[in-house]
Structure formats: structure tokens, C-alpha cells
C-alpha positions in Angstrom: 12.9 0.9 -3.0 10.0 3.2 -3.9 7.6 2.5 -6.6 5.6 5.3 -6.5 4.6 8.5 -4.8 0.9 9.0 -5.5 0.4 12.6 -3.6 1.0 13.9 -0.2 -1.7 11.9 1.3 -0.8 8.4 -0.2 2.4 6.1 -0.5 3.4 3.1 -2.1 6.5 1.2 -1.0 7.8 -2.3 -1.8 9.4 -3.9 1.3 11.7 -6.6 1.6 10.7 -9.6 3.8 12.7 -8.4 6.8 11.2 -5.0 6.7 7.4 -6.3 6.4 8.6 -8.1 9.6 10.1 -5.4 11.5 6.3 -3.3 9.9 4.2 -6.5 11.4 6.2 -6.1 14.7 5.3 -2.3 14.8 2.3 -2.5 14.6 1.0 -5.6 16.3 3.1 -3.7 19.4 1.6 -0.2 18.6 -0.8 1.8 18.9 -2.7 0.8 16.1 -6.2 -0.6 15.2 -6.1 -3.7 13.6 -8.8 -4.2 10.4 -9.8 -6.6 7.5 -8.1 -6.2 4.5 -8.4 -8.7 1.7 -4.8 -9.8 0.2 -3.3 -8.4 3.2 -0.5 -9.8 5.6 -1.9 -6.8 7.9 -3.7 -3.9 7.9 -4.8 -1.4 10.7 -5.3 2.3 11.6 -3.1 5.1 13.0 -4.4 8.2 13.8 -6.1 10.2 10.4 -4.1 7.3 8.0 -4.5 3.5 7.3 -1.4 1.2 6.7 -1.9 -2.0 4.4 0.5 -4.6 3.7 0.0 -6.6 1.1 0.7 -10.4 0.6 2.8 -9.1 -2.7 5.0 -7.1 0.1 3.6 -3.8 -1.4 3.2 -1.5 1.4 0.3 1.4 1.0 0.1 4.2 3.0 -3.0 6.8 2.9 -4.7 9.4 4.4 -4.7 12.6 6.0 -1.9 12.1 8.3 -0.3 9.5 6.0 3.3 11.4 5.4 3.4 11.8 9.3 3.8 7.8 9.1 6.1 7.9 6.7 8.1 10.2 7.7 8.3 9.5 12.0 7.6 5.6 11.7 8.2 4.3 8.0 11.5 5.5 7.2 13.3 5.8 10.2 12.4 2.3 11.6 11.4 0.3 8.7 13.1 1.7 5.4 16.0 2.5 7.5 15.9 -0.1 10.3 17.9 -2.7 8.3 20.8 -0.7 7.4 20.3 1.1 4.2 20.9 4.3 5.7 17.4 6.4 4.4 18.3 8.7 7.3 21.0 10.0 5.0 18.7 11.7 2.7 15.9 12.1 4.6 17.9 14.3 7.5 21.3 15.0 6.5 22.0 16.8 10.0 20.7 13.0 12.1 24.8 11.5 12.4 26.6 14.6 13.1 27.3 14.6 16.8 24.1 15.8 19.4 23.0 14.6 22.3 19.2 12.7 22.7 16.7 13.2 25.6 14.0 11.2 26.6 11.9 9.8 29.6 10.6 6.9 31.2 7.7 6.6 33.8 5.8 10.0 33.1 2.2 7.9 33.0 3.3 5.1 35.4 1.7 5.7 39.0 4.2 3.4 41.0 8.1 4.3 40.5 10.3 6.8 39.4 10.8 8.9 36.9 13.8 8.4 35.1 15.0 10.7 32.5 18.3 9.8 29.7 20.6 11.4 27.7 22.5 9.5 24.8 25.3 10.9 22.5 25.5 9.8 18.4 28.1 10.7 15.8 29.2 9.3 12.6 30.3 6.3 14.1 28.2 5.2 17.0 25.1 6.2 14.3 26.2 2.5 12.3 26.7 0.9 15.5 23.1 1.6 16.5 21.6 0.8 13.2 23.1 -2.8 13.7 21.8 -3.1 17.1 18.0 -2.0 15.7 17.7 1.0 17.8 14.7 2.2 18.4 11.9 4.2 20.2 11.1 1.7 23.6 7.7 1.6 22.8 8.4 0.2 19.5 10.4 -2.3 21.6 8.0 -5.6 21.7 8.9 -6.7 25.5 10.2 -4.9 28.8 13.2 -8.0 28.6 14.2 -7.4 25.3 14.5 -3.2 26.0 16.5 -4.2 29.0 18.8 -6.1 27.0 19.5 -3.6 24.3 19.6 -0.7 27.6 22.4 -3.0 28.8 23.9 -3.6 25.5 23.5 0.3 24.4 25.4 1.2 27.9 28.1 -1.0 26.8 28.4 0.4 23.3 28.4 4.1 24.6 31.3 3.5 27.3 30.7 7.1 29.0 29.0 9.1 27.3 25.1 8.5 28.7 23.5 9.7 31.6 20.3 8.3 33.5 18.5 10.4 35.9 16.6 8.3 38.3 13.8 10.6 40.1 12.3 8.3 42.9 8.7 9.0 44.2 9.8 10.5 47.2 11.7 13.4 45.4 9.8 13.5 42.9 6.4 14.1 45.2 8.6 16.8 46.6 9.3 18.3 43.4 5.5 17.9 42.5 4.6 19.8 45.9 7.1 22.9 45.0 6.4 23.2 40.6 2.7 22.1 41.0 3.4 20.9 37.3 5.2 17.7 35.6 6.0 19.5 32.5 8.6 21.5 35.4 9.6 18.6 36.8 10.6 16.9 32.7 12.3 20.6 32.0 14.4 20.1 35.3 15.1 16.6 35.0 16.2 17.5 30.6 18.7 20.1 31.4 19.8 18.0 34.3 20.5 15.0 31.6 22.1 17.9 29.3 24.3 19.5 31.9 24.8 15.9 32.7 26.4 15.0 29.2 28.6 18.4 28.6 30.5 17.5 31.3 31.4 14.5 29.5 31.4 16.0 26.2 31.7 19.3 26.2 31.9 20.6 23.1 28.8 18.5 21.8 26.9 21.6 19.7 23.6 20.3 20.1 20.5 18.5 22.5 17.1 16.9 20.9 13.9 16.2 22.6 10.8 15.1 22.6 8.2 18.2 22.7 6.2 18.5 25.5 5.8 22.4 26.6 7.6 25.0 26.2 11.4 25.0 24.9 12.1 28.1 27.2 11.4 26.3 30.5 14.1 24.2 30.0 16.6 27.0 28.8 15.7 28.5 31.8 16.5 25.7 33.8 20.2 25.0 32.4 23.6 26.1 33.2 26.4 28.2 32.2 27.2 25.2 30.1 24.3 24.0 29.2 23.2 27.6 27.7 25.5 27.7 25.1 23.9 24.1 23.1 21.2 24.3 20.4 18.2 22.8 22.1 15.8 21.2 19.5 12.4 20.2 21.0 10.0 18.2 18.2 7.2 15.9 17.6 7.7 12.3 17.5 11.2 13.1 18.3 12.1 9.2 19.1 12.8 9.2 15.5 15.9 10.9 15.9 18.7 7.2 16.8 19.9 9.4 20.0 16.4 10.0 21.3 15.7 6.4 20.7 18.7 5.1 22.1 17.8 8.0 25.3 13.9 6.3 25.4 15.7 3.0 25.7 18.0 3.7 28.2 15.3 5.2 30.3 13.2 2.5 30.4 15.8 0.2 31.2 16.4 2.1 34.2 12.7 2.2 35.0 11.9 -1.1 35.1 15.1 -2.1 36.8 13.9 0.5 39.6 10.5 -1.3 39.5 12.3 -4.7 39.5 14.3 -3.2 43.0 11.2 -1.8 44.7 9.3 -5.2 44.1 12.3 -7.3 45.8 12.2 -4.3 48.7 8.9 -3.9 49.6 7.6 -7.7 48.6 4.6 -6.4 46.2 4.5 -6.8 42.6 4.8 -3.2 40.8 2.2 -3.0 37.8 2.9 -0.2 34.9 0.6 2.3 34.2 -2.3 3.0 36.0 -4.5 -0.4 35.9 -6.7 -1.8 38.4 -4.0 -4.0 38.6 -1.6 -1.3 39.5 -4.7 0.3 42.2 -4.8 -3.3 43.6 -0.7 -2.9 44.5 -0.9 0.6 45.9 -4.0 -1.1 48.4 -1.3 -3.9 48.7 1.6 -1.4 49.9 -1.2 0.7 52.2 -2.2 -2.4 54.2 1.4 -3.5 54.9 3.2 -0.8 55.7 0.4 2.2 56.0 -1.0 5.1 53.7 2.7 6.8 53.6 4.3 4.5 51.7 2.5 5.8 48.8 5.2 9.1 49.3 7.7 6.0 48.8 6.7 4.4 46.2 4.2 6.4 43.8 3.2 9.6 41.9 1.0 10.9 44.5 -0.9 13.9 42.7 -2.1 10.9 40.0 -6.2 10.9 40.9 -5.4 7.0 41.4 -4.3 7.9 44.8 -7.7 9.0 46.1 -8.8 5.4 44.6 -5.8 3.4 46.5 -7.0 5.7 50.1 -10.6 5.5 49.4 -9.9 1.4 49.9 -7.8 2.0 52.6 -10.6 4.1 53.9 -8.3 6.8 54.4 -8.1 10.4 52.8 -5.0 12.3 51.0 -4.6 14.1 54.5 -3.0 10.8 55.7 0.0 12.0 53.6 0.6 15.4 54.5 1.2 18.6 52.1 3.7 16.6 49.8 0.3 13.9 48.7 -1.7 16.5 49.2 -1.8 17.9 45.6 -3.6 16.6 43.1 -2.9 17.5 39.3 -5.5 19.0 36.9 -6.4 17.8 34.9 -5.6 14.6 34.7 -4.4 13.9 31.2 -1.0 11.1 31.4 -1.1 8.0 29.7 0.4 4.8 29.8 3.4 4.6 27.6 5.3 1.7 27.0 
């Protein structure tokens, strides 16, 4: 499969046809900038590292950051995405049984937050690889993720949990922590308690990192303290975490898809003009407190939505009242 390993900072791979597919879909759906290449089929930009794919289906990697690709985006997804099992070598430790966290709706001002735990051993790991499991944002359409969320439910029987956080308790939540990476250590050791009681002697729980591993220790169980807790970079790699990122953004957009048929508004991702123009929407029909309802209140796109309802964040009382500083979420697919 490998031609050639350069050095650290560059890497050549020949790819079948269906892997330089499953590349082109990555990073035409990415976050990735596109550039001219000649003899290319595509070519863009990650961060610190350029990816080319040749017309001959040579795939070159380089840069600073190129073995970060490689390792988190190449191999997992692409190398190992059709079945050849790279995972094997490249983390012997991936198929023995652990459980996979993720979240959905961190950077989306309107809904929930929703939070998932998978489980993976030896034998659902094969199962997955068939279904092309993957990181949700890797997942090219919000129909297509809800379809493999419903499909993934079906494959795991019991032994998943989603965590559905709702604005209204998770403004309240906001109002007592003051801090969202609280609210995701909460809502994790929630989805691991969650998962030992359905498999209790499961040795070990993988993240996504984003703060510190000890708030979420500190927020588990009698149960829950007894697991390994791994938190890492880029942890969607891991099948469980992706199969956890997938889950959770089914439930997220089915929760959008709900509160769209409830309150007769459209519900826009993110945080978009489009999304400010549907927080104006819900203010003018049913007044300045439905944002409590129906978004992530200390998100600075509040004061926007009450500016234009000409209004001020006293108009929701303590709970819309705090504002988060500073503002640093982002979209994420």
C-alpha cells in the first residue's frame, strides 16, 4: 500500500480508486482549502500541511503538520475506511472493548446539546468498518448521518446512550458552572455512568480533549471512577468516538427537526445570520423568553437577536443573563 516514506514531514501513498473517493469526499466536505495543482484530481491545504492527489492515484502528503494527517485522517478513514484493517497496526489497543464519547451542538446557538456514548469490541469494530463509520463531520450531509445514527442504534442493540441537554436546562446549567467545558465534563461522565450500567465491566472511556481530564473524574460515580478515562486530540479517530459523534448528531438534528415542527420556525446550525434571523423569528412570535426555550443564551448572538427585538438580556432574567467570555465556539458540522 505504501510506496515510500520520505521523512516525518512528507508521505507518499498509492490509493485505490475507492479510497481517492472516500480522500475527494473528505476533503471537498472538510475543512480544507482548495488549490491548483497541475496532474492533480485535487489538491488543498489543512492546517501547517498540503494534500495532493494525483491523476496517477499517488497520494502526497507534506509539511509540518503532515504526519498529524496521516495519522488522525489518512489512515483511520482512508487507508482503513475500506476494510483493510490499518487500525491493526497502527493502534493495536482500538478493537479491544471501551466505550466512545462525543458531542453534538457545542457551537450551534439554537438547540440542545446532546452528548453520546458508544461501546466497540472485536466484533462490532468489523461491523462498523462495513458501515464506513466515521467522525460526523466527515459525514457529507445531515440525512446521510441520520441514517447511519439510525442504522448504528440498530447495530448496537443496548449498549449506547444519548444525552439530550435542551436549552432550557442547559441555560440553567450555564447560570450555575458559568463554563461549557463544566457543562461537556457533566454531560461525559453522565454518558459514562450511562454505559456501565449497561456494561459494567467495560475497562475503559475515550474522548475528545477539551479541558481538563480531572473535571470529569471529578464529576463521575462510584462506578464510573473505577474506568481508564483517555482524553486526546482528534479523538473521532478512535471507531467508538466516531460512532459516539454520529449518534450525537443524529440526535441533534432530530431535536432541531422537533422544535421546528413545535414552534413553526425553521432552526438554522451554527451561528449565521440565517440562524440570528430565526432567533428574531421566535422573539416576535412568542416574546424575548423563548430564547431560554430554544437557544444557548450566554452565545454574544443573543444581544444581536434582542438588539432587533429592541429588547436587552434583562428581558430574560438571571438564567440569559450571562454572557460567556470570551467568545471562542465554532460551527461544527
Amino acid at each position: 500500500m505504501v510506496l515510500h516514506m520520505v521523512e516525518r514531514n512528507s508521505y507518499t501513498y498509492k490509493l485505490s480508486e475507492e479510497q481517492q473517493k472516500i480522500l475527494i469526499d473528505i476533503i471537498k466536505h472538510g475543512n480544507f482549502r482548495p488549490v491548483q495543482m497541475e496532474y492533480t484530481r485535487i489538491a488543498a491545504d489543512a492546517e501547517d500541511c498540503r494534500i495532493a492527489l494525483y491523476t496517477s492515484g499517488k497520494c502526497l502528503v507534506q509539511g509540518k503538520k503532515a504526519s498529524d494527517f496521516v495519522l488522525f485522517t489518512l489512515e483511520p478513514l482512508v487507508l482503513a475506511g475500506v476494510g483493510l484493517g490499518y487500525e491493526d497496526v497502527l493502534d493495536p489497543d482500538h478493537s479491544k472493548p471501551h466505550i466512545g464519547i462525543d458531542e453534538s451542538g457545542k457551537g450551534d446557538f439554537l438547540g440542545p446539546l446532546v452528548i453520546a456514548g458508544a461501546y466497540i469490541d472485536e466484533t462490532l469494530i468489523n461491523a462498523m468498518r462495513e458501515m464506513d463509520v466515521k467522525d460526523s463531520k466527515n459525514i457529507s450531509s445531515d440525512k446521510k448521518a441520520m441514517e447511519m445514527g439510525r442504522d448504528l442504534r440498530k447495530l448496537l442493540g443496548k449498549r449506547f446512550t444519548v444525552i439530550k441537554i435542551g436549552p432550557a436546562a442547559y441555560n440553567r446549567l450555564y447560570y450555575q458552572m458559568r463554563n461549557v467545558n463544566s457543562i461537556l465534563a457533566w454531560g461525559h461522565a453522565r454518558a459514562i455512568e450511562n454505559m456501565l450500567n449497561i456494561i459494567p465491566s467495560c475497562p475503559r472511556a475515550i474522548s475528545d480533549q477539551f479541558g481538563s481530564k480531572e473535571q470529569v473524574k471529578r464529576a463521575l460515580m462510584k462506578k464510573g471512577q473505577q474506568i481508564e478515562l483517555v482524553q486526546r486530540h482528534k479523538a473521532e479517530s478512535d471507531l467508538a468516538v466516531a460512532a459516539a459523534s454520529i449518534l450525537a448528531r443524529e440526535g441533534f438534528l432530530r431535536a432541531m427537526k422537533d422544535m421546528e415542527m413545535h414552534y413553526k420556525v425553521k432552526f438554522h446550525k451554527g451561528a449565521s445570520p440565517a440562524v440570528i434571523e430565526a432567533g428574531i423569528d421566535l422573539g416576535k412570535k412568542y416574546g424575548p423568553k423563548i430564547l431560554l426555550e430554544t437557544a444557548k443564551c450566554h452565545f454574544k448572538t443573543t444581544d444581536k437577536v434582542l438588539k432587533e427585538l429592541q429588547t436587552g438580556r434583562s428581558a430574560l432574567g438571571p438564567e440569559g443573563n450571562v454572557v460567556s467570555k470570551p467568545y471562542t465556539f465554532h460551527h461544527r458540522r
